[in-house]
C-alpha positions as CSV (number, residue, x, y, z in Angstrom):
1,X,0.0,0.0,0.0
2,X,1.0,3.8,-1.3
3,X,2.2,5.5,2.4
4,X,1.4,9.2,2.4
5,X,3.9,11.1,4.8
6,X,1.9,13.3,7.2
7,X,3.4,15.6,10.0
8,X,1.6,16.1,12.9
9,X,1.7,18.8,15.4
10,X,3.0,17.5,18.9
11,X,0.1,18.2,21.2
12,X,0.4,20.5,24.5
13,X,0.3,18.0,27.2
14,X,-3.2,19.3,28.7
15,X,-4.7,18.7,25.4
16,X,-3.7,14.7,25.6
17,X,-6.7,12.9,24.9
18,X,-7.9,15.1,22.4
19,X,-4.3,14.7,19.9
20,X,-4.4,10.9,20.6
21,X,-8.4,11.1,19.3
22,X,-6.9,13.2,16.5
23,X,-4.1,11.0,15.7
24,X,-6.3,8.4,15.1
25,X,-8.7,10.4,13.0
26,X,-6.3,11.1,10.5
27,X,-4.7,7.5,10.0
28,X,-7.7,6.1,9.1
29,X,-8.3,9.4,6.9
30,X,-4.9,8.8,5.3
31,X,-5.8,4.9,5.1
32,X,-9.0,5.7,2.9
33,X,-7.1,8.1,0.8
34,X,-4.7,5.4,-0.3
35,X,-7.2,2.9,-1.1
36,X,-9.3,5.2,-2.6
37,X,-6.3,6.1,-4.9
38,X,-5.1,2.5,-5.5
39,X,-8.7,1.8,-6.9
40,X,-9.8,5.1,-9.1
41,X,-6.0,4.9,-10.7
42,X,-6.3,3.8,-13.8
43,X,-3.8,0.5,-14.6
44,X,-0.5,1.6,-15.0
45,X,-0.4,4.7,-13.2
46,X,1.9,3.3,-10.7
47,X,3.5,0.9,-12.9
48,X,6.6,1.1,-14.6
49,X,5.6,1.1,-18.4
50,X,6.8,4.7,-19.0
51,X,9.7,4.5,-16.1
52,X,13.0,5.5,-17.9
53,X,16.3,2.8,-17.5
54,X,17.8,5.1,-14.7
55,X,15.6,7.2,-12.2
56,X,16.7,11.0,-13.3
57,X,17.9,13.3,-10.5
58,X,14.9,16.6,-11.2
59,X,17.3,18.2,-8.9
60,X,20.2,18.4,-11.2
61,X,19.9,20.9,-13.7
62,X,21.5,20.8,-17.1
63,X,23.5,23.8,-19.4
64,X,21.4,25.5,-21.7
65,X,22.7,26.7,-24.8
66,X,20.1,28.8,-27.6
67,X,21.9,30.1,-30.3
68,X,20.5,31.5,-33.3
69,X,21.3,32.9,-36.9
70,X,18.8,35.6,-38.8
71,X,19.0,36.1,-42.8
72,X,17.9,38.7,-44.0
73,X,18.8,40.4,-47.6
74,X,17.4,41.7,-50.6
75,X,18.0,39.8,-53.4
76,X,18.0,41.3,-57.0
77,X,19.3,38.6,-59.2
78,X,18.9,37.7,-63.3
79,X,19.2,34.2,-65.5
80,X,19.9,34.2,-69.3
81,X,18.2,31.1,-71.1
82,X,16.2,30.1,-68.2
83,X,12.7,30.6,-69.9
84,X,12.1,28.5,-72.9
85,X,12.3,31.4,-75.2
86,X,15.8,31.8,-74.3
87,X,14.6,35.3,-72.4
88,X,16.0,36.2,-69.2
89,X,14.0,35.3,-65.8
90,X,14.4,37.8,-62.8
91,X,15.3,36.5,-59.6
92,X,14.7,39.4,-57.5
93,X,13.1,38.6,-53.9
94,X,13.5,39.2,-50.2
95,X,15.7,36.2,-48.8
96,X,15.1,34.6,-45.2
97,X,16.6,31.6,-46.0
98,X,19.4,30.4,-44.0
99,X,18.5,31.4,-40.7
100,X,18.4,29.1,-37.9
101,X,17.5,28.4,-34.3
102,X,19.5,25.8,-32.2
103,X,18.3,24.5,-29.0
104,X,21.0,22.1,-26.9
105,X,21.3,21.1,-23.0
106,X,24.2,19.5,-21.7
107,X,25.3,17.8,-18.4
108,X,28.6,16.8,-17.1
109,X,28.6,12.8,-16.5
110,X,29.3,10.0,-13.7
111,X,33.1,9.6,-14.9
112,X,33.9,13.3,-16.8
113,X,32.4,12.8,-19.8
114,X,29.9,15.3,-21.4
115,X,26.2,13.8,-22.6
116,X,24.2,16.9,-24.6
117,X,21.1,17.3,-26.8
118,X,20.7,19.2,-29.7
119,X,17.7,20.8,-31.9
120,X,17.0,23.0,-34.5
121,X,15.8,24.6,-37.4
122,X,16.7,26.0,-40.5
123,X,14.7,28.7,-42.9
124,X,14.5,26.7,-46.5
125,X,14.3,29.0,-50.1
126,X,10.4,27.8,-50.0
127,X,10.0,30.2,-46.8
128,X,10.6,33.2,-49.1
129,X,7.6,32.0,-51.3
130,X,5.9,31.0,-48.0
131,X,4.2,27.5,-49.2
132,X,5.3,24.4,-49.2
133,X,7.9,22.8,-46.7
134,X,9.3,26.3,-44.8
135,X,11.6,24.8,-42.2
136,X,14.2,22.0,-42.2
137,X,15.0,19.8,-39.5
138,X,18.9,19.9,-39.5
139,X,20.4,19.2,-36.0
140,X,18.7,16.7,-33.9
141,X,21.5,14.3,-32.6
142,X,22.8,13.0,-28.7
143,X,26.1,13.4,-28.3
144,X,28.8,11.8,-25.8
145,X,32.2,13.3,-25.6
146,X,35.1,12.5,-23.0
147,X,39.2,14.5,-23.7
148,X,40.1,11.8,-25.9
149,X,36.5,10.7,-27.9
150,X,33.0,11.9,-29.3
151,X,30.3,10.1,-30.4
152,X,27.0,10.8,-31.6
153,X,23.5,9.8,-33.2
154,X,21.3,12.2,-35.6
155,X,21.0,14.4,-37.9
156,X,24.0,16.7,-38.1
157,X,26.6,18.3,-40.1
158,X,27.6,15.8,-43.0
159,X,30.8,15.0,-42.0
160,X,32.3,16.1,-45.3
161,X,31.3,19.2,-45.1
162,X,33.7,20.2,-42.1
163,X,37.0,20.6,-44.0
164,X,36.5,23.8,-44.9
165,X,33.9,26.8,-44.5
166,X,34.2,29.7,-47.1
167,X,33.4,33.3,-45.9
168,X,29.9,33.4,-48.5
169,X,27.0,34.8,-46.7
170,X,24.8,31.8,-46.9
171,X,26.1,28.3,-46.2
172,X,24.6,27.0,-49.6
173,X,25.9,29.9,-51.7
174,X,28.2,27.7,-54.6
175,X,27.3,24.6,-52.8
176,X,27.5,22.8,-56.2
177,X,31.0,23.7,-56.0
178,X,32.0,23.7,-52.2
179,X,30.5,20.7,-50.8
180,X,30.2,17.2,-52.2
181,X,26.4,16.4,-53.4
182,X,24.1,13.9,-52.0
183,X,23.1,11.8,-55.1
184,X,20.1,11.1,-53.8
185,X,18.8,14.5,-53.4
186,X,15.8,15.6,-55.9
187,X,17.4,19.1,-55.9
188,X,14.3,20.8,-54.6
189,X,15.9,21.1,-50.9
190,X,19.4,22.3,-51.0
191,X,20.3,21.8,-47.1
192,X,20.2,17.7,-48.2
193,X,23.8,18.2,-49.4
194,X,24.6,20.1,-45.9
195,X,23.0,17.8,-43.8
196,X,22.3,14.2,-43.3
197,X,21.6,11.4,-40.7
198,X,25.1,10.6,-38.9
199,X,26.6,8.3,-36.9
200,X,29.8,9.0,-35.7
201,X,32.5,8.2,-33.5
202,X,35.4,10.7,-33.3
203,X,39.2,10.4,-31.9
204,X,41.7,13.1,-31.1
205,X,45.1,13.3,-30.4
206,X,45.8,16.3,-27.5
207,X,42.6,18.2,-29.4
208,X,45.1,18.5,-32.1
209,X,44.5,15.9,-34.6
210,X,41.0,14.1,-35.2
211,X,40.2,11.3,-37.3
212,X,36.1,10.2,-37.9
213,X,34.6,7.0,-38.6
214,X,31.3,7.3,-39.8
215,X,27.6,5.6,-41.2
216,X,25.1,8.2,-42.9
217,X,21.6,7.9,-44.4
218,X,21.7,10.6,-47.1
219,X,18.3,11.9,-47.4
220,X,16.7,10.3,-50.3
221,X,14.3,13.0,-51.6
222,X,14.6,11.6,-55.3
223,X,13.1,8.3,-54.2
224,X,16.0,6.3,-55.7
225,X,15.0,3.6,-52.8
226,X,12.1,2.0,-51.6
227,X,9.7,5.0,-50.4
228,X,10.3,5.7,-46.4
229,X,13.4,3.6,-46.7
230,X,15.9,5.1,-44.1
231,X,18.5,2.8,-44.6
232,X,22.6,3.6,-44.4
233,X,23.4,4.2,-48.0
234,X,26.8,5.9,-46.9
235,X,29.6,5.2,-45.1
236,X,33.6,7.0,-44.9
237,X,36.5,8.2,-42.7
238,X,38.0,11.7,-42.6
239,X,41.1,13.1,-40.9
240,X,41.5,17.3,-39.5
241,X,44.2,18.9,-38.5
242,X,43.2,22.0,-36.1
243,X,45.6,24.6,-35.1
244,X,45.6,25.8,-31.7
245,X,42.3,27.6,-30.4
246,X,42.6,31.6,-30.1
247,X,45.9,31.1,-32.3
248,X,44.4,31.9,-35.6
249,X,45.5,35.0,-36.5
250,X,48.9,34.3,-36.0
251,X,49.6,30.4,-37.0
252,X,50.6,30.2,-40.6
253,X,48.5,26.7,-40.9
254,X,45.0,27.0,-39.6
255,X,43.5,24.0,-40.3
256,X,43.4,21.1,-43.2
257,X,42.0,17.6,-43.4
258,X,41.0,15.4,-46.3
259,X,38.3,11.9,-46.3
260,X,37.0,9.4,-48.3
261,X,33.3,8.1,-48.9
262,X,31.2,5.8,-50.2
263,X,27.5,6.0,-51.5
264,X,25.4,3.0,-52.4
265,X,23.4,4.6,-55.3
266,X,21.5,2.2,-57.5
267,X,23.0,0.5,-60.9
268,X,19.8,2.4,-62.6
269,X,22.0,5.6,-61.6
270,X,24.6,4.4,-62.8
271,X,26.0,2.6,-59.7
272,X,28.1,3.6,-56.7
273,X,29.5,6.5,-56.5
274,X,33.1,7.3,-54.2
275,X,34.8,10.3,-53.4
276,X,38.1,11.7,-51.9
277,X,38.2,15.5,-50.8
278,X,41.0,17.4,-48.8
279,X,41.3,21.0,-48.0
280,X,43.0,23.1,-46.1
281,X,42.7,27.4,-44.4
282,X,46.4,29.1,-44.6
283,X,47.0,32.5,-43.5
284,X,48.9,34.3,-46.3
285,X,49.4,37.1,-43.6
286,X,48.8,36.4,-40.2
287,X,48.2,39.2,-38.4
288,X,45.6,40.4,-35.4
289,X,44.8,43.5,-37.7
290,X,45.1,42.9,-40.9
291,X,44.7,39.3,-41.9
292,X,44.8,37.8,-45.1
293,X,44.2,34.3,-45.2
294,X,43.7,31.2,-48.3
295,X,40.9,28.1,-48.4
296,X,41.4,25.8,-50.8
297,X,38.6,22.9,-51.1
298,X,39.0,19.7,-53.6
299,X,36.2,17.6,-54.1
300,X,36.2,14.5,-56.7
301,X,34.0,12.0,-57.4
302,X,34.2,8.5,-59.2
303,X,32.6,5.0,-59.5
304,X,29.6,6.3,-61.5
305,X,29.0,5.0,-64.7
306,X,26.4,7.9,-66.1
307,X,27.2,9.4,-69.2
308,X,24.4,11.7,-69.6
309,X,22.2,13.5,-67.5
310,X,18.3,13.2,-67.8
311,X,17.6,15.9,-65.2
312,X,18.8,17.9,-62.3
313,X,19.4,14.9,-59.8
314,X,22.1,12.9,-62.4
315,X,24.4,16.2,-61.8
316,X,25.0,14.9,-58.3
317,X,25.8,11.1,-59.0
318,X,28.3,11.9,-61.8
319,X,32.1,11.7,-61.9
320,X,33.3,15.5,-61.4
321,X,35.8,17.3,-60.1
322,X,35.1,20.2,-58.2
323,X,37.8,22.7,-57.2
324,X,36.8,26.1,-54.7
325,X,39.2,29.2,-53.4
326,X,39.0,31.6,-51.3
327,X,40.9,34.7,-50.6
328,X,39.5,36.8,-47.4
329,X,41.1,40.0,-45.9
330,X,39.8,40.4,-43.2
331,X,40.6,43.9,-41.1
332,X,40.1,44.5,-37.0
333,X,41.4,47.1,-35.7
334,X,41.6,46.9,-31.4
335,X,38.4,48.5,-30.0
336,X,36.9,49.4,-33.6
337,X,34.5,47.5,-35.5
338,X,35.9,45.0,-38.4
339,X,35.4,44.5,-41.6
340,X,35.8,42.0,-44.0
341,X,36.3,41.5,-48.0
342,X,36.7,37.8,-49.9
343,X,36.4,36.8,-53.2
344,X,35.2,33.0,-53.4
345,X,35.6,31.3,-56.8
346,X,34.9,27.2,-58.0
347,X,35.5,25.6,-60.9
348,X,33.5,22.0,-61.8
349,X,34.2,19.5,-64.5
350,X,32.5,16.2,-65.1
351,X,34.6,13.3,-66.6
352,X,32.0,11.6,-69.1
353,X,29.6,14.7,-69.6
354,X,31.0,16.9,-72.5
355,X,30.1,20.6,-72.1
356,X,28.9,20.3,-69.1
357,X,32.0,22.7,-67.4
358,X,31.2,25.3,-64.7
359,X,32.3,28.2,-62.8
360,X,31.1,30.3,-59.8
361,X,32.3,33.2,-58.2
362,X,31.4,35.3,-55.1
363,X,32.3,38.7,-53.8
364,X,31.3,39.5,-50.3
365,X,31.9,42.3,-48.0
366,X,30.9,42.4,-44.2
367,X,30.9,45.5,-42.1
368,X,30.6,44.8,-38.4
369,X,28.1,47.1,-36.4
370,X,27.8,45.5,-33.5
371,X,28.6,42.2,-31.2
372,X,27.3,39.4,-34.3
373,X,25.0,41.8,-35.9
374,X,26.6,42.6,-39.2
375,X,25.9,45.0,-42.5
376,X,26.5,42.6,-45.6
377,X,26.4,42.4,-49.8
378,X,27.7,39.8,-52.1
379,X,27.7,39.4,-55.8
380,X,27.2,35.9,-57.6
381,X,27.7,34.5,-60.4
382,X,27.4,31.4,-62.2
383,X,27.9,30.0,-65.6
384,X,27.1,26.6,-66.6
385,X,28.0,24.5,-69.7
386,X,25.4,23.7,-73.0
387,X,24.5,20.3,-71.2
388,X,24.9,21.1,-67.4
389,X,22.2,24.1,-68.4
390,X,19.6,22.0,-70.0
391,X,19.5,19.8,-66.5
392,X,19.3,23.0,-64.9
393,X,16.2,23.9,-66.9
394,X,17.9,26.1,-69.3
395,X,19.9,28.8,-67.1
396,X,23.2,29.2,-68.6
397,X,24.3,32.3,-66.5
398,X,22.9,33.3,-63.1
399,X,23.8,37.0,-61.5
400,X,22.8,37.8,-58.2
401,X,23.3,41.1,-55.8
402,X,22.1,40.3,-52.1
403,X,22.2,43.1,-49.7
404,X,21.1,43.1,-45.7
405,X,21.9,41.8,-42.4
406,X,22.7,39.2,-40.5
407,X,22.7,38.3,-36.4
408,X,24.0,35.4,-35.2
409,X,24.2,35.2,-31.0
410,X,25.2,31.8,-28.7
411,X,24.0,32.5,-24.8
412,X,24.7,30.0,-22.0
413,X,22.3,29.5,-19.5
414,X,23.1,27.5,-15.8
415,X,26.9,27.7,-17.0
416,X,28.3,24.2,-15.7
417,X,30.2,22.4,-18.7
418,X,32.0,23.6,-21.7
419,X,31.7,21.1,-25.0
420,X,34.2,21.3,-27.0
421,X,31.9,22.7,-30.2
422,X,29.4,24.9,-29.7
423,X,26.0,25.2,-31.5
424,X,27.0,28.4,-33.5
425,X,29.7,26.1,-34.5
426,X,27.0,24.2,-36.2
427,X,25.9,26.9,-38.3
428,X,27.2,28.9,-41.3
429,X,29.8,31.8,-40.1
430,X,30.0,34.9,-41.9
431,X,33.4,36.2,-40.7
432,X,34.5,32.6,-40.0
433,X,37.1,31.6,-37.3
């Protein structure tokens, strides 16, 4: 039987019969009350079906992290042959995608490791027509981390898509040239080459050196699989080199690392398709002022056995070779507010596909006003080959100019732990580390 705790007044001593009368009163008040209970409950209620493995502790409170990235620019832009009589198609629009909200909490374990949560959303191209799918899903993973090891379950960064960050405004700006494409992807959702379903397990050496071992489901959007399938189709390793935290302005190398993957795509796609990329951030002029630094980004892919492309979703599965650099300056004087100027530039060749060539190019300032709240414009450009265009539905050339701001904040909350990569760390960085 369920014992309710009661506390009782001690009685004053002249008032004796009347607080053992009392005492009684109530036991057989509390009795009824548990029986009562024990009957009305419905079956279950005090049953274990919902207990978790481990009782929690309410008591102990976990770190809260919210960090957050807005988008917001106006977007006048242009295509030449994108309508089919060979007119130009305006692109013009106000742009929220790209901003994100991230949600973690993270506790400090039995032994010194570090067990945290993750969430958040990101703002898709669809928001700015506002119908259709408007936000994305892209962090939703547990993580485990201890000095030497980190492991974690959902959906993350694609691990092939850490080498290197280039200083565009939006994360999927040249993406066709800067990231390696998921060839399962339909092409209507972007992020899918950004993002994917991970599991990971991560070494270091002294924080230093890290090498990853990972399994992926590349989201399968083009339906290449059995519909709902959410089976591993990828698998790899990669290898970074980090230079030391706070040091970046003055180490000549900053960072570099290279990896290899596989993805299972179907012999009607034209088979598997592998890849090797390697990259690297080196400071051409390190400096706490004036800094002038160089990222260099290879992707290739081969295995694939297309030799055509019969719409939008064979330009990710065939063998090409994808080349991106970067030049930033960036400028901060002590106690004034920065600035920044880079010119980002790719180049993209497929091995079977004739005319089919490619080249991108972006020019982006960033004026700080304020702690992450920045002024910014970029100009892009693209130009794609007689074949690459007709997957593309025509567009040989696209220009863009994109004014606006951006915010980006990380706040701590209950302070307790400190993981080694923080949630803004997730996200796209416009005047990157």
């Amino acid at each position: 039987m369920i014992k309710f705790p009661l506390r009782a007044v001690k009685p004053r001593a002249r008032r004796k019969e009347s607080g053992c009368a009392t005492r009684h009163t109530l036991r057989a008040v509390t009795g009824a009350a548990a029986l009562a209970l024990a009957v009305s409950a419905p079956h279950g209620a005090f049953g274990q079906a919902q207990q978790v493995p481990i009782p929690e502790q309410p008591s102990v409170a976990p770190q809260i992290e919210i960090a957050g990235t807005g988008v917001g620019t106006l977007d006048l832009g242009r295509s030449r042959n994108a309508l089919p009589d060979g007119g130009r198609a305006s692109g013009s629009q106000i742009n929220i995608s790209d901003s994100a909200l991230v949600v973690g909490a993270a506790e400090r374990l039995y032994k010194g490791g570090i067990g945290s949560l993750n969430v958040g959303g990101l703002a898709l191209d669809q928001t700015n027509v506002g119908r259709g799918t408007q936000l994305f899903l892209h962090q939703a993973y547990v993580d485990y981390q201890t000095q030497t090891l980190e492991a974690y379950v959902g959906r993350t960064d694609n691990p092939t898509a850490q080498v290197v960050t280039f200083p565009t405004l939006r994360g999927d700006d040249l993406i066709t040239f800067t990231n390696l494409l998921d060839p399962f992807s339909d092409g209507q959702n972007v992020e899918e080459h950004r993002y994917s379903n991970v599991g990971a397990v991560t070494l270091n050496q002294k924080l230093t050196t890290f090498e990853n071992f990972h399994v992926q489901h590349l989201i399968d959007s083009a339906g290449t699989s059995t519909p709902g399938d959410t089976g591993l189709n990828s698998y790899g390793v990669s290898f970074q080199y980090l230079g030391l935290p706070g040091l970046e302005a003055v180490e000549k190398v900053i960072s570099y690392g290279g990896g290899y993957e596989h993805r299972s795509v179907a012999r009607a796609d034209g088979g598997r398709s592998d890849a090797v990329y390697a990259g690297g951030v080196l400071n051409l002029k390190p400096s706490l002022v004036n800094l002038v630094d160089l990222r260099v980004l290879d992707n290739y892919t081969f295995g694939n056995g297309l030799r055509g492309f019969r719409g939008t979703p064979d330009t990710f599965r065939a063998n090409a070779n994808a080349v991106t650099a970067a030049v930033r300056y960036l400028h901060s004087p002590f106690g004034k507010p920065a600035y920044q100027v880079s010119l980002t530039a790719g180049y993209k060749r497929y091995d079977r596909i004739g005319g089919a060539d490619s080249v991108g190019a972006a020019l982006t300032g960033v004026r700080r006003l304020g702690d992450g709240f920045d002024a910014v414009a970029q100009y892009v450009y693209q130009h794609r080959g007689n074949s690459l265009a007709a997957a593309y539905g025509g567009a040989h050339e696209e220009n863009s100019v994109q004014v606006g701001f951006i915010f980006n904040f990380d706040t701590l909350f209950n302070r307790s732990v400190g993981p080694r990569r923080s949630l803004l760390n997730l996200q796209h960085q416009y005047i990157p580390n």
